[in-house]
Each structure stands twice: as C-alpha cells, then as structure tokens.
Residue frames as a rotation matrix with the C-alpha (Angstrom) as fourth column:
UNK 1
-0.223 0.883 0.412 20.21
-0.511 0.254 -0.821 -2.32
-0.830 -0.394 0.395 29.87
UNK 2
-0.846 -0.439 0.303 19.47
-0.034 0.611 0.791 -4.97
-0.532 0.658 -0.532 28.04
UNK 3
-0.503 0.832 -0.233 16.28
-0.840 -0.407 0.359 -4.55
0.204 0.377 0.904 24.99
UNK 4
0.082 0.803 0.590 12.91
-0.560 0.527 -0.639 -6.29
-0.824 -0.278 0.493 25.61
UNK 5
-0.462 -0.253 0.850 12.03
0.453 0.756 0.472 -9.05
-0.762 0.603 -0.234 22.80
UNK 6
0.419 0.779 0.466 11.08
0.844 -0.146 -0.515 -7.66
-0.333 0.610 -0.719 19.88
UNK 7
0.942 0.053 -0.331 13.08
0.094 -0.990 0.110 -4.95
-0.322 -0.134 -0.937 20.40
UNK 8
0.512 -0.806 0.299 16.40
0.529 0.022 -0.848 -4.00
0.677 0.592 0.437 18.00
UNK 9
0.312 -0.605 -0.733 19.22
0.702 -0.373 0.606 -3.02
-0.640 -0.704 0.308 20.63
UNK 10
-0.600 -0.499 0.625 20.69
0.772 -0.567 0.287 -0.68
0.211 0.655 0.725 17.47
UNK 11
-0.389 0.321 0.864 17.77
0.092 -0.919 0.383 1.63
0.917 0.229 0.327 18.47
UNK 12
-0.726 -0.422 0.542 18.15
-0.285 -0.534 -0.796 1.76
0.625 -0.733 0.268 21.59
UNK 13
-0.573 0.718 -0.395 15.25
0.813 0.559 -0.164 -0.62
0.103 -0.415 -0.904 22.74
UNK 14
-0.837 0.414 -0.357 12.79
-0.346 -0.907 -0.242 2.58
-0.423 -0.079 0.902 21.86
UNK 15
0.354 0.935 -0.008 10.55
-0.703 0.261 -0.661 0.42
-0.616 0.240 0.750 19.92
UNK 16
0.474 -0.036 0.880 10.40
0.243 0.966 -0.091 -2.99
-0.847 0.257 0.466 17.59
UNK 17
-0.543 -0.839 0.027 12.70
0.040 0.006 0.999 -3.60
-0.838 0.544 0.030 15.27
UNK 18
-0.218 0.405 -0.888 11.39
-0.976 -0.075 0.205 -3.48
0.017 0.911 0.412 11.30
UNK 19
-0.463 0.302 -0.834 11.74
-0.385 0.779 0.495 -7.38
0.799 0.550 -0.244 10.87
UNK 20
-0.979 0.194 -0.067 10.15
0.149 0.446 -0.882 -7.79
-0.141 -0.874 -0.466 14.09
UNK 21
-0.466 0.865 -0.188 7.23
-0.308 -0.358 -0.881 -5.86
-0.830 -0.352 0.433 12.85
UNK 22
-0.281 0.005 -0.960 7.20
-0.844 0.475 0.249 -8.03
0.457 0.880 -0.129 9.62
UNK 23
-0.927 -0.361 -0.107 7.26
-0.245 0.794 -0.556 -10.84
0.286 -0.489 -0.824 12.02
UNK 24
-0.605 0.795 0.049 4.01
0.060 0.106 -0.993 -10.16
-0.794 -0.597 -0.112 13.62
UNK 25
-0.150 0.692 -0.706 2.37
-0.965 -0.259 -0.048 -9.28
-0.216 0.673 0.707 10.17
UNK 26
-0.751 0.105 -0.652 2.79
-0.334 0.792 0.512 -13.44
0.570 0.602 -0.559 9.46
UNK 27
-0.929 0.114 0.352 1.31
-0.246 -0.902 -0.355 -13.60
0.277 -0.417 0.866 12.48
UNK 28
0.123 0.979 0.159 -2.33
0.481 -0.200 0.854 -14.65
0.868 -0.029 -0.496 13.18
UNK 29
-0.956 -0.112 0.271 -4.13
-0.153 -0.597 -0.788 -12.32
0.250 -0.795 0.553 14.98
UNK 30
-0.840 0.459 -0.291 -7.13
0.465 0.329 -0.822 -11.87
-0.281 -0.825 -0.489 16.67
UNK 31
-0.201 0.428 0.881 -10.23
0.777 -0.478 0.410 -10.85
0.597 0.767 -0.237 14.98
UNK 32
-0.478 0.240 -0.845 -11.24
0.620 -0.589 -0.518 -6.95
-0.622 -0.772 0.133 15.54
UNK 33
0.599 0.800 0.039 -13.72
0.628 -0.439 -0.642 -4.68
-0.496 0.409 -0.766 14.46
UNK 34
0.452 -0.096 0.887 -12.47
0.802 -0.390 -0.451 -2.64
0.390 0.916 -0.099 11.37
UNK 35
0.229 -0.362 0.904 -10.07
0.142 -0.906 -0.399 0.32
0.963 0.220 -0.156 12.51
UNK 36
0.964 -0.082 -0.251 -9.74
0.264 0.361 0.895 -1.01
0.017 -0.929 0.370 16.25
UNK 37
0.475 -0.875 -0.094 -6.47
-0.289 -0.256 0.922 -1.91
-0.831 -0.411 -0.375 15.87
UNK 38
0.084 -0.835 -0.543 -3.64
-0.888 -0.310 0.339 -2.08
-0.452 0.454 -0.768 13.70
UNK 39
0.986 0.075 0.146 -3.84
-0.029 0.956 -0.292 -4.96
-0.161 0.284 0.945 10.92
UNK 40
0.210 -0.920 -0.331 -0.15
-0.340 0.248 -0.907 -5.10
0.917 0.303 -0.261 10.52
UNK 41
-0.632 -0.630 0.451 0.98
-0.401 -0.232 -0.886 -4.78
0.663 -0.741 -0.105 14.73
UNK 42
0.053 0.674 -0.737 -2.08
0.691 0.508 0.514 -5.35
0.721 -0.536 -0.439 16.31
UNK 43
-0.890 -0.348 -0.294 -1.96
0.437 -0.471 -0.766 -1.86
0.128 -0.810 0.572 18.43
UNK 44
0.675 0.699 -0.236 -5.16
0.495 -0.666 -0.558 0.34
-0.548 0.260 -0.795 19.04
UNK 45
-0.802 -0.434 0.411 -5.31
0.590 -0.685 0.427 2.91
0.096 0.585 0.805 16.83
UNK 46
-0.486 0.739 -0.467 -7.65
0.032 -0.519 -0.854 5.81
-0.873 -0.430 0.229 16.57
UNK 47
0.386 0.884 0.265 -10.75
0.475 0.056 -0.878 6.55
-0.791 0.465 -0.398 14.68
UNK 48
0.805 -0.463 -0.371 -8.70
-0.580 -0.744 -0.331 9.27
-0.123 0.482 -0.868 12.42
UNK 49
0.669 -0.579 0.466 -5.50
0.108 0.696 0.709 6.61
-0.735 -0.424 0.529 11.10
UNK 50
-0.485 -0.640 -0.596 -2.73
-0.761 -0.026 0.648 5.98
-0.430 0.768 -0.474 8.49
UNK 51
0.770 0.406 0.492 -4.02
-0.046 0.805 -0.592 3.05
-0.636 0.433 0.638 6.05
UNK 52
-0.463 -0.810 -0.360 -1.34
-0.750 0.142 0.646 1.14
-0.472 0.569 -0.673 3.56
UNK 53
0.515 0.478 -0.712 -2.44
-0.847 0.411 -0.337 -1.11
0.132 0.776 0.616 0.17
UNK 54
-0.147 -0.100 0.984 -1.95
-0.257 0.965 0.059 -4.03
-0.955 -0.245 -0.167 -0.07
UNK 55
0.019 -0.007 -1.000 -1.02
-0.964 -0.264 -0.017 -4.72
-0.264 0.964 -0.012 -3.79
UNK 56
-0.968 0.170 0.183 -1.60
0.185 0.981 0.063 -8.64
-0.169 0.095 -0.981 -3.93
UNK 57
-0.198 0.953 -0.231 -5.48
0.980 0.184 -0.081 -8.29
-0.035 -0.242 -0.970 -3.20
UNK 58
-0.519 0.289 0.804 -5.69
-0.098 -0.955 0.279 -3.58
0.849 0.066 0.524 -3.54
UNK 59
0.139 0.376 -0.916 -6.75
0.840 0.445 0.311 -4.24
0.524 -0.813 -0.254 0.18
UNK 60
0.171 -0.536 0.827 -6.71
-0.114 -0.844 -0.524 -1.37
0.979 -0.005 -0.206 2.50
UNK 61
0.141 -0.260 -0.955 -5.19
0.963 0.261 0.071 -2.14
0.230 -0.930 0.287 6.09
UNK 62
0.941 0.015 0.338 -5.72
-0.297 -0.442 0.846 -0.07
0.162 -0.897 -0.411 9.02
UNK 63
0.127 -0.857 -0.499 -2.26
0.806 0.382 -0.452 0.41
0.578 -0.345 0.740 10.66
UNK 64
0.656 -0.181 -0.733 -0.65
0.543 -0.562 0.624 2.73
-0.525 -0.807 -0.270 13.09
UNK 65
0.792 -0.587 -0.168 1.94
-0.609 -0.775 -0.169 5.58
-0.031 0.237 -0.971 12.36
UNK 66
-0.122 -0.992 0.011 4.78
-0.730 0.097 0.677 3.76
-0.672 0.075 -0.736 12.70
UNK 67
-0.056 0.185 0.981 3.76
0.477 0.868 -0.137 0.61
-0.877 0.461 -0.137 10.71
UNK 68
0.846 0.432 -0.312 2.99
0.128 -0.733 -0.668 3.52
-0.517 0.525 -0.676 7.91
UNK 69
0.732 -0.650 -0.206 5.96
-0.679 -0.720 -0.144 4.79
-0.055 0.245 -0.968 8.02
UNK 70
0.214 -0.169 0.962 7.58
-0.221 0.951 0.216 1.40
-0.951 -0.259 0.167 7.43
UNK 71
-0.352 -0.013 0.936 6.43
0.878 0.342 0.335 1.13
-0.324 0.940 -0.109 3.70
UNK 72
0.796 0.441 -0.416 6.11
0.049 -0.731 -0.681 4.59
-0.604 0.521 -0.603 3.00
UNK 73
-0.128 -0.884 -0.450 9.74
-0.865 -0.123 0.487 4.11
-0.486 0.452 -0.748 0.88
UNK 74
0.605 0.329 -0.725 9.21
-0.720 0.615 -0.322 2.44
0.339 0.717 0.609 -2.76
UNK 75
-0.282 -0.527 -0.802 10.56
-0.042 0.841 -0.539 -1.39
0.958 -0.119 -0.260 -2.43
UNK 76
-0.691 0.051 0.721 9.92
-0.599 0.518 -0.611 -2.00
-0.404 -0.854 -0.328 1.49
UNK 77
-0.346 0.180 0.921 8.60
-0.160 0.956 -0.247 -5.57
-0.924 -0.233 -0.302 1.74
UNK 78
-0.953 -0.126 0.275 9.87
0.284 -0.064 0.957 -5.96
-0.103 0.990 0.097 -2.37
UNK 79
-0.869 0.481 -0.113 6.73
-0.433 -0.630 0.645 -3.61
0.239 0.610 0.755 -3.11
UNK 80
-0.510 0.853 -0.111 3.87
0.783 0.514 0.352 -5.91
0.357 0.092 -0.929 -1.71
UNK 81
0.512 0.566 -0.646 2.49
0.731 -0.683 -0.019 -3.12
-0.452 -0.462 -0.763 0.83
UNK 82
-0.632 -0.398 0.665 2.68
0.504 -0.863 -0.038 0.83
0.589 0.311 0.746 0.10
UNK 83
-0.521 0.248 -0.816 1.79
0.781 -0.246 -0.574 3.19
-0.343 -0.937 -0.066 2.39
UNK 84
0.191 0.442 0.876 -0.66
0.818 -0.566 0.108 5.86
0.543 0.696 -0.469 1.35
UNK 85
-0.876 -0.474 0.084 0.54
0.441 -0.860 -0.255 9.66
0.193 -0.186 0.963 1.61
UNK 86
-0.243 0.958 0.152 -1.11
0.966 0.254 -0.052 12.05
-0.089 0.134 -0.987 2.49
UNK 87
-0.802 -0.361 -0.476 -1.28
0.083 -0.856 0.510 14.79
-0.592 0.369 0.716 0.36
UNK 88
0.451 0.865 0.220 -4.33
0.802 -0.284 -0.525 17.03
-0.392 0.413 -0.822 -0.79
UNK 89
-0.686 -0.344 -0.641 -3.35
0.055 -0.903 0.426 19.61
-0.725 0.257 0.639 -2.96
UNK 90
0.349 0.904 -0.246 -6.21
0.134 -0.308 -0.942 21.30
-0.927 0.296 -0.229 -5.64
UNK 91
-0.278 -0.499 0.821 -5.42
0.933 0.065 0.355 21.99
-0.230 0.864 0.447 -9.38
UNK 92
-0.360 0.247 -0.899 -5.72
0.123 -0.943 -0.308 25.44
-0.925 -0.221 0.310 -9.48
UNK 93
-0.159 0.299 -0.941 -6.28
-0.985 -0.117 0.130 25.84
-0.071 0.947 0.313 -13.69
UNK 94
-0.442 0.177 0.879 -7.47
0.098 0.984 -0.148 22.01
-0.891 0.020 -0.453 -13.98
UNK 95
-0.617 0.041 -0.786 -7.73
-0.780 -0.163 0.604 21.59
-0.103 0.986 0.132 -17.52
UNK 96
-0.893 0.225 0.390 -10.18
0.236 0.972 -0.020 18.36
-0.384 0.074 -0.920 -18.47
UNK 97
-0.916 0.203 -0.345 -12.98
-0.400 -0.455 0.795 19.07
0.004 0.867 0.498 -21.65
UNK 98
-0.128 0.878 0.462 -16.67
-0.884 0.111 -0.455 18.24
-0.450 -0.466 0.761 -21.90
UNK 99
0.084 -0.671 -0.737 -15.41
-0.919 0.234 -0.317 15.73
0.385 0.704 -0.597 -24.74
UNK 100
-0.546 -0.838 -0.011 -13.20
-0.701 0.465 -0.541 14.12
0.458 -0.287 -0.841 -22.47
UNK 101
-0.817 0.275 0.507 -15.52
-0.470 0.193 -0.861 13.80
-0.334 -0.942 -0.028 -19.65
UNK 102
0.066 0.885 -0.461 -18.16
-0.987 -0.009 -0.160 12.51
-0.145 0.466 0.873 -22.38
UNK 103
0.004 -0.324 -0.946 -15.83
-0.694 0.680 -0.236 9.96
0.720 0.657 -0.222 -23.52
UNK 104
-0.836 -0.416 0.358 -15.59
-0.492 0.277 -0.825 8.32
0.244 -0.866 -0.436 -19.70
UNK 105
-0.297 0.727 -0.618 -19.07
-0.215 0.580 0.786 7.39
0.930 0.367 -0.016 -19.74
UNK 106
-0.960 -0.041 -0.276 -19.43
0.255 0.278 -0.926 8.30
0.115 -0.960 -0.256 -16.09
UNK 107
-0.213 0.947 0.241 -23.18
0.718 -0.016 0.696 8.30
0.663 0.321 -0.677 -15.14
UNK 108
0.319 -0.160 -0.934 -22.43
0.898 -0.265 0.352 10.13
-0.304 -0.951 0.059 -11.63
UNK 109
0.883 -0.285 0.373 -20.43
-0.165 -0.932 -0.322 13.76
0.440 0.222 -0.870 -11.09
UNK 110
0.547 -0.752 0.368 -17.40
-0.821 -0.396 0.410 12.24
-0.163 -0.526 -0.834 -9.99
UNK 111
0.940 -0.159 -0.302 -14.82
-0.012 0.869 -0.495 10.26
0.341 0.469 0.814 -10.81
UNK 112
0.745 -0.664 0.057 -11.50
-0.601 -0.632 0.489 9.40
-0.289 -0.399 -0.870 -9.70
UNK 113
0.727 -0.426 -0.539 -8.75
-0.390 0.389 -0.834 8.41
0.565 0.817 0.117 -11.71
UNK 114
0.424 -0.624 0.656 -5.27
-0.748 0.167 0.643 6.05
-0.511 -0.763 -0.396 -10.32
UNK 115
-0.187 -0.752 -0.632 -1.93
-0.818 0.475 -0.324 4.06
0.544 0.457 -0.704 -11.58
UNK 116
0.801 -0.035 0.598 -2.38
-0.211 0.918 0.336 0.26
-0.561 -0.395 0.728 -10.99
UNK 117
0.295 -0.922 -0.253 1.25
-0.916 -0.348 0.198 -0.74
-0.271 0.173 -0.947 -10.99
UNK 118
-0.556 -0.295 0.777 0.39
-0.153 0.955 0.253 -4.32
-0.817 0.021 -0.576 -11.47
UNK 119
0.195 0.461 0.866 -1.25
0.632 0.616 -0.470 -3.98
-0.750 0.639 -0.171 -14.47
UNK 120
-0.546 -0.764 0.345 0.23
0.813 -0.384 0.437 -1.06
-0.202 0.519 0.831 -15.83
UNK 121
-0.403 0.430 0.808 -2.50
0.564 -0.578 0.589 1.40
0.721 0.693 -0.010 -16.58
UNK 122
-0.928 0.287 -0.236 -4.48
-0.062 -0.746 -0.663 3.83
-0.366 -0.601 0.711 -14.83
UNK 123
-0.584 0.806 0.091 -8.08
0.694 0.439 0.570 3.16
0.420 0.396 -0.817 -13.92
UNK 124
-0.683 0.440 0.584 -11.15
-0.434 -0.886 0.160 5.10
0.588 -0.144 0.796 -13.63
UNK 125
-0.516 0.710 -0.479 -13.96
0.807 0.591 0.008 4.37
0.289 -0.382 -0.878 -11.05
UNK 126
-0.903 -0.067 0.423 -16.80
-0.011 -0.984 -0.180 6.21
0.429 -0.167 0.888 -9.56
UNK 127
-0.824 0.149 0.546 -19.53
-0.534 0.115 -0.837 5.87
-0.188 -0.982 -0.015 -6.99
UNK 128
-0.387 0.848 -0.363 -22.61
-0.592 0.073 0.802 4.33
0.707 0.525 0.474 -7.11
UNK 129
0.470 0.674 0.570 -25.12
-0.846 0.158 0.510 2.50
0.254 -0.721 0.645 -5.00
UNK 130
0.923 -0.143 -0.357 -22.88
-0.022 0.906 -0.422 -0.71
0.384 0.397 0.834 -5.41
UNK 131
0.314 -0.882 -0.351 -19.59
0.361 -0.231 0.904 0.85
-0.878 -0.410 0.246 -4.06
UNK 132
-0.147 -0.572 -0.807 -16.94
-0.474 -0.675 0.565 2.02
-0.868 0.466 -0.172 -6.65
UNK 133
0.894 0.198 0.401 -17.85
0.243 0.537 -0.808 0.93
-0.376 0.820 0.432 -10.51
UNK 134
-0.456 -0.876 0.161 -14.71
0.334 -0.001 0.943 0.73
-0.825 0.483 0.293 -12.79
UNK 135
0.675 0.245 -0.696 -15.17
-0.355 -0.718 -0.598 2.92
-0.646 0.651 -0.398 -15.93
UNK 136
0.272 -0.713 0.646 -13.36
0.867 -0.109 -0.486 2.06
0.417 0.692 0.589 -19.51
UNK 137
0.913 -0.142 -0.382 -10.92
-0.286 -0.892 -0.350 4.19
-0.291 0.428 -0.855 -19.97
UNK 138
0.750 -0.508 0.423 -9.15
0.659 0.629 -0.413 4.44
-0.056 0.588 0.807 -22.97
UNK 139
0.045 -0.991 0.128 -5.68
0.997 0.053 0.053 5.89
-0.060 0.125 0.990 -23.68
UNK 140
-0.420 -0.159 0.894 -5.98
0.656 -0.733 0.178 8.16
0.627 0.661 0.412 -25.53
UNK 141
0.720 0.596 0.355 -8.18
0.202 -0.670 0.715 10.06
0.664 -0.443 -0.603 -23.04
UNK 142
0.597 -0.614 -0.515 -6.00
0.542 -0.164 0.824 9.75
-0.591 -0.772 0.235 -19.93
UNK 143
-0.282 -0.951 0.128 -2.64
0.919 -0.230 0.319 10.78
-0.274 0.208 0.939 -22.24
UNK 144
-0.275 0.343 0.898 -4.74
0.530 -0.726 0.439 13.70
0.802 0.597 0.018 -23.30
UNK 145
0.818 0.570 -0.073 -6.12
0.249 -0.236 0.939 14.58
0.519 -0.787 -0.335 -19.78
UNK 146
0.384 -0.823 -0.419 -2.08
0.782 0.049 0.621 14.10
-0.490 -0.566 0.663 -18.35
UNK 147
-0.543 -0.725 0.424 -0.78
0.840 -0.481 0.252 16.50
0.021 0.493 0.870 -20.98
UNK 148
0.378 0.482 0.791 -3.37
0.180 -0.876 0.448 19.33
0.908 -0.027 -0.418 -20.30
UNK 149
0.812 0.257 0.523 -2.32
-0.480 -0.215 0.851 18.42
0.331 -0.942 -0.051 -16.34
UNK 150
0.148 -0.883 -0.446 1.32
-0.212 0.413 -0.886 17.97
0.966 0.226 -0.126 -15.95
UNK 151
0.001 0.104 0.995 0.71
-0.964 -0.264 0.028 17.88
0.265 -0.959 0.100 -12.35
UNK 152
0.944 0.175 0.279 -0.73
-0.216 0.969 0.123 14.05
-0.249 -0.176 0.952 -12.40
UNK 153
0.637 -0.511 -0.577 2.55
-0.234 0.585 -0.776 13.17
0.734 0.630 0.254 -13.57
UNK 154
-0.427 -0.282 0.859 3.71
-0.838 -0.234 -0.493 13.52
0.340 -0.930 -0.137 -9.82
UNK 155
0.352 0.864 0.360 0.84
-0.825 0.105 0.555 11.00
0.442 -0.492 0.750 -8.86
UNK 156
-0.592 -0.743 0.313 2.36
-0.787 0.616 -0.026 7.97
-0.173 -0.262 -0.949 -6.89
UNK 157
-0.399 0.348 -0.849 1.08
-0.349 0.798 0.491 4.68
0.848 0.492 -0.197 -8.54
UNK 158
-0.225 0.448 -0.865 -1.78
0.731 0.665 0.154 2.44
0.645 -0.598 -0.477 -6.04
UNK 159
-0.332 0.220 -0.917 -1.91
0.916 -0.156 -0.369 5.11
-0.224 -0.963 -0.150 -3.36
UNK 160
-0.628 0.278 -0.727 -2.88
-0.062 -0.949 -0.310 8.86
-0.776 -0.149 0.613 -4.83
UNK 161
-0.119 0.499 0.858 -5.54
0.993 0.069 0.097 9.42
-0.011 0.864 -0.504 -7.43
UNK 162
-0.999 -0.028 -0.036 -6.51
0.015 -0.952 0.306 12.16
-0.043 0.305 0.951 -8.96
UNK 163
-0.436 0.819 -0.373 -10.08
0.665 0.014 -0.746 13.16
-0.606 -0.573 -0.551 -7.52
UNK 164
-0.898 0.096 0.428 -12.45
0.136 -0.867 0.479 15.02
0.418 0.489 0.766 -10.51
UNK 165
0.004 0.970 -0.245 -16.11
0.685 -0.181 -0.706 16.40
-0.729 -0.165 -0.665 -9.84
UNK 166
-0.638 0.546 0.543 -18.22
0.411 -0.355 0.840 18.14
0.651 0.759 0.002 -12.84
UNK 167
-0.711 0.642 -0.286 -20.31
0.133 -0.276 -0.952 20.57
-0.690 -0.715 0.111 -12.03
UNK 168
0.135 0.951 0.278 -23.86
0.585 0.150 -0.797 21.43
-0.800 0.270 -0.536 -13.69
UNK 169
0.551 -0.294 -0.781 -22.04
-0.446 -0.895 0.022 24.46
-0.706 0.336 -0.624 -15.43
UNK 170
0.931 -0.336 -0.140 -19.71
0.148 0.701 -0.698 21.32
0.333 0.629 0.703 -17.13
UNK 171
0.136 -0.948 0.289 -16.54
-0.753 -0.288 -0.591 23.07
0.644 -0.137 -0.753 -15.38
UNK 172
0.659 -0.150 -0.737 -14.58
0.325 0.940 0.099 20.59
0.678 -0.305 0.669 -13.80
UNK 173
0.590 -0.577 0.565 -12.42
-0.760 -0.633 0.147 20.77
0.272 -0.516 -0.812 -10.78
UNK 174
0.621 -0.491 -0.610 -9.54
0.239 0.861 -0.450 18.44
0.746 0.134 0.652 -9.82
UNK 175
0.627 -0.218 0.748 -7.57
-0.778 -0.226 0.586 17.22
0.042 -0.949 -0.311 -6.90
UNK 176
-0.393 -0.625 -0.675 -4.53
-0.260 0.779 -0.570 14.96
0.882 -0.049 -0.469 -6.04
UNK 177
0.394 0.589 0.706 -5.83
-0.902 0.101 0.419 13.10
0.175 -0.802 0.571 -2.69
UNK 178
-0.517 -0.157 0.842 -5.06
-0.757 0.544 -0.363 10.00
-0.400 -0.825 -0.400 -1.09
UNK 179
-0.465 0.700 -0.541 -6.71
0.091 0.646 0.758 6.68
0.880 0.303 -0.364 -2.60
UNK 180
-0.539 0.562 -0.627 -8.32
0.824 0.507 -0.254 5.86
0.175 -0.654 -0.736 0.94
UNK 181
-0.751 0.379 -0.540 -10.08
-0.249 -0.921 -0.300 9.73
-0.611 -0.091 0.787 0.36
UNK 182
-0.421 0.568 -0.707 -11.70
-0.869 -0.030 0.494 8.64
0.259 0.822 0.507 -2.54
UNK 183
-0.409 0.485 -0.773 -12.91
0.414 0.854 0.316 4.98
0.813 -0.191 -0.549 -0.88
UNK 184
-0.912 -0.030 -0.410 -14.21
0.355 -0.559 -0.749 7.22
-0.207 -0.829 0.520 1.87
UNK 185
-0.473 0.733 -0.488 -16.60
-0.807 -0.583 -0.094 9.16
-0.354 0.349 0.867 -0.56
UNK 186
-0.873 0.145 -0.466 -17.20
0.067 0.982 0.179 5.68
0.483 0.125 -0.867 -1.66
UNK 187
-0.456 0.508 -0.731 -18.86
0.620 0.770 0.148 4.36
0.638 -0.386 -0.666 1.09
UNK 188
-0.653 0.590 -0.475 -20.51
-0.035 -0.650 -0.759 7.91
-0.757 -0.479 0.445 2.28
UNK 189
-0.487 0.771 -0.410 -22.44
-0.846 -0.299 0.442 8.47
0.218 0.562 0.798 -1.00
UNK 190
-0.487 0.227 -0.843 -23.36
-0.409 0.794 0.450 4.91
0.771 0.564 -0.294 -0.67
UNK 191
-0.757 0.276 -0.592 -24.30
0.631 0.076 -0.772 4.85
-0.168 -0.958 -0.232 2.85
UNK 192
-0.668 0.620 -0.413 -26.74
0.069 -0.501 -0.863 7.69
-0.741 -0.604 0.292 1.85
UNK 193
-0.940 0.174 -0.294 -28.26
-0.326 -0.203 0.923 6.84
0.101 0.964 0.247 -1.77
UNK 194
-0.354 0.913 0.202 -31.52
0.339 0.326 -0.882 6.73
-0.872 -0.244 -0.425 -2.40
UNK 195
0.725 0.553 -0.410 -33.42
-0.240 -0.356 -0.903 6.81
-0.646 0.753 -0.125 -5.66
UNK 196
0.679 -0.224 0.699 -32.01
0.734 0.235 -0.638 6.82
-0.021 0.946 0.324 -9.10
UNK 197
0.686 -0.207 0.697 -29.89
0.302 -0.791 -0.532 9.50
0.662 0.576 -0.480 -8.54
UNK 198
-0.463 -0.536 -0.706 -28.74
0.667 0.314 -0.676 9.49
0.584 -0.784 0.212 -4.83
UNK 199
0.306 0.720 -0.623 -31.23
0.903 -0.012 0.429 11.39
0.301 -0.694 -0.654 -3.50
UNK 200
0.541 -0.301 0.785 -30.48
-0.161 -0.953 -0.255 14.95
0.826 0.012 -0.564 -1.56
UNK 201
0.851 -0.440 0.286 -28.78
-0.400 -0.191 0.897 13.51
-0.340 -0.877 -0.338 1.22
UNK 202
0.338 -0.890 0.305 -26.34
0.909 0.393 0.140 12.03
-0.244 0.230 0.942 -0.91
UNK 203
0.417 -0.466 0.781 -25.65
0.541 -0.563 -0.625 15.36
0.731 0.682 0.017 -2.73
UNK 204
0.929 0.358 0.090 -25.45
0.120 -0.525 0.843 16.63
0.349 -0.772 -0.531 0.31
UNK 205
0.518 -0.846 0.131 -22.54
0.060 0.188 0.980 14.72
-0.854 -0.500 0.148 1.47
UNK 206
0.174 -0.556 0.813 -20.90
0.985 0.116 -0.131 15.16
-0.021 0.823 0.568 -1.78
UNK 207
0.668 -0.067 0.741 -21.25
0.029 -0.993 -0.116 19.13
0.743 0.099 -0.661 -1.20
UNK 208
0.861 0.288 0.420 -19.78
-0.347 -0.270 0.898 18.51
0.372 -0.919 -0.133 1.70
UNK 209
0.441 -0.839 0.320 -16.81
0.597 0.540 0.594 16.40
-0.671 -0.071 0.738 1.30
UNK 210
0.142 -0.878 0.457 -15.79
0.986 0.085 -0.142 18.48
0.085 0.471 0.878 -1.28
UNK 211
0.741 -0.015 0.672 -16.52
-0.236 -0.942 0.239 21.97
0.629 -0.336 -0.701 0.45
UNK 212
0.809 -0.578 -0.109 -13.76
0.123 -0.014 0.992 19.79
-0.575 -0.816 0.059 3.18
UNK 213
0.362 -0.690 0.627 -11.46
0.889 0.458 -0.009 19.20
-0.281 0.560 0.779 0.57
UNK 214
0.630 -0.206 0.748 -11.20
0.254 -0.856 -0.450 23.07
0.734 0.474 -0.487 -0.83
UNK 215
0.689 -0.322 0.649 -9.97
-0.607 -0.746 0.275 23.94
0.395 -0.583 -0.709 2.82
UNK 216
0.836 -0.405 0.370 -7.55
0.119 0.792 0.599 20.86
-0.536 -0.456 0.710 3.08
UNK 217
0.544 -0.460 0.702 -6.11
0.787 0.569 -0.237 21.26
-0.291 0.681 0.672 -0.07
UNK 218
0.004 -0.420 -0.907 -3.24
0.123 -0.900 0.418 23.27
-0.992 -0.113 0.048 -1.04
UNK 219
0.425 0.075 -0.902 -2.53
-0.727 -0.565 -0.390 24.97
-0.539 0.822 -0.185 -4.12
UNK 220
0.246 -0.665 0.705 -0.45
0.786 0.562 0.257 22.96
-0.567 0.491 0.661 -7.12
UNK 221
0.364 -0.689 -0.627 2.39
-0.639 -0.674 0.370 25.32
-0.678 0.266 -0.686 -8.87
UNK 222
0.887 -0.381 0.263 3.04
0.456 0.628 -0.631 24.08
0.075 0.679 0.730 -12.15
C-alpha cells in the first residue's frame, strides 16, 4: 500500500514524515485563536498542550505532541525551536539568603530565574501588572545561588527555569518547572491585579498555583 502525501513510506505511512512537518511550518496558515490549533502543523489541539520556544523572537508556540516531540533533542531544526519539558520537581533544602534575595531588587514574592542561550547568561524576571519585568542580575549572585543549589546545574537553557517564592518569614522555596509554568503565573497574577500590591485575588492565585505545584512536584536528590 502505497503512503498518502506527506507521509514517509520508512514509517510505514503511520504519520508525516519530520521534513514534511518542517514543510508545513514555512507554510502560511490560517489565522486561529491562541491554542486552537497547532502553530507548527495546524492540528486541533486541546486546552491542556505541549508548547516549544522559539529562540529567534523567545516566542511560545502552541503545538501538538508529536510536533513537541520533534525538537525535544538539542540541534533539531540547527537549535532555532526547543521543545519545553516537562518536569516539576521541588528543592527539598533550597538554599537562597535574605542578602541574595535583597540584592535582586525584586519588588514582588516571586521570581523566576532561566539560561538565555543566545546571549549567554541567565535572566531574572518577575510578575507585575505589565506582564513579566526583567530584573538585573548580577553574577556574582546567580554563581552564588548555583553553588548553594547544585541542582540548577541540570536546568536546560530557554525552556526550564528555576521558579523561587519568598515567604513573609524570608524562607524561600524553589522549584525547577517548565518556562511556559512560569508565563502562566504571568498572565494569572496579571489577569487578577489590582492595587499597588495585587490585591487579594491576586494572592490568592499565587497561593494557589503554588499549593498546585507542591503536589506536582517531585522531590530533587542531590
């Protein structure tokens, strides 16, 4: 039987080939509402998806599972896209000083920290009525913050950050997560701010997202 178009006879006409599904990414498509369908394939997808960066433009694209799993292996399409993993795992003894967290100049209780592989460094950002603000941060903090937490040295560059919240007590907790976890909390706190502070229905959802996160996340084992 001979495969449909699109379709790589090596796999048994079961589904499109890779450069076929490169093919369609040149592509125009049709405009669709945000998380419809696949920006790579153009399939539905569901409300609950995979999402891959886009390192030209730090874009996140809606895609399907298989389109995911495409560029989830460093180098596919020479590094432009990277799929984002999706691993939650908690820092059990998270190590990170009032000091530190002084020196960050974050105005908020949260912050979340990530390797930009095109510029080389690792930037801080954290919520605010505006969407995500970018935070200095200097060296010397991060290399101090990695060597208390040998864990982050695991983190995969563009797609995992390291997720902190301060409580009132100063104790910090920490979290490897997904980047598209931490643009999530994004655009909830920011969907519910109100006031100089965000109000109680932001804190709300901030108790909340990270009361989901405790029971998502698994231990880390240094």
């Amino acid at each position: 039987m001979m495969a449909a178009e699109g379709e790589d006879p090596r796999y048994g006409g079961l589904g499109p080939s890779p450069l076929a599904i490169l093919d369609k990414v040149r592509k125009p498509r049709p405009a669709a509402r945000p998380g419809e369908r696949c920006d790579m394939c153009g399939v539905d997808i569901a409300d609950e998806h995979s999402h891959v960066v886009n390192l030209d433009d730090r874009a996140l694209m809606c895609t399907c599972r298989p389109c995911a799993l495409l560029f989830s292996n460093e180098g596919a399409a020479r590094g432009r896209f990277r799929a984002v993993p999706e691993r939650w795992e908690v820092l059990s003894d998270f190590q990170l000083s009032a000091g530190q967290w002084e020196s960050l100049q974050v105005p908020v209780s949260v912050a979340f920290f990530f390797e930009n592989s095109t510029m080389e460094q690792v930037a801080a950002f954290y919520p605010s009525p505006a969407g995500a603000t970018e935070s200095l941060l200097a060296l010397d903090t991060w290399t101090e913050i990695a060597s208390a937490n040998p864990e982050l040295s695991t983190l995969t560059p563009d797609v995992e950050a390291l997720l902190v919240r301060v409580g009132a007590d100063r104790e910090a907790e920490g979290y490897i997560v997904p980047i598209d976890a931490c643009y999530e909390l994004v655009g909830l706190l920011r969907k519910h701010w109100k006031g100089f502070d965000g109000g109680t229905e932001a804190h709300a959802a901030l108790d909340d997202f990270f009361a989901r996160a405790r029971e998502r996340a698994s231990p880390t084992r240094r």
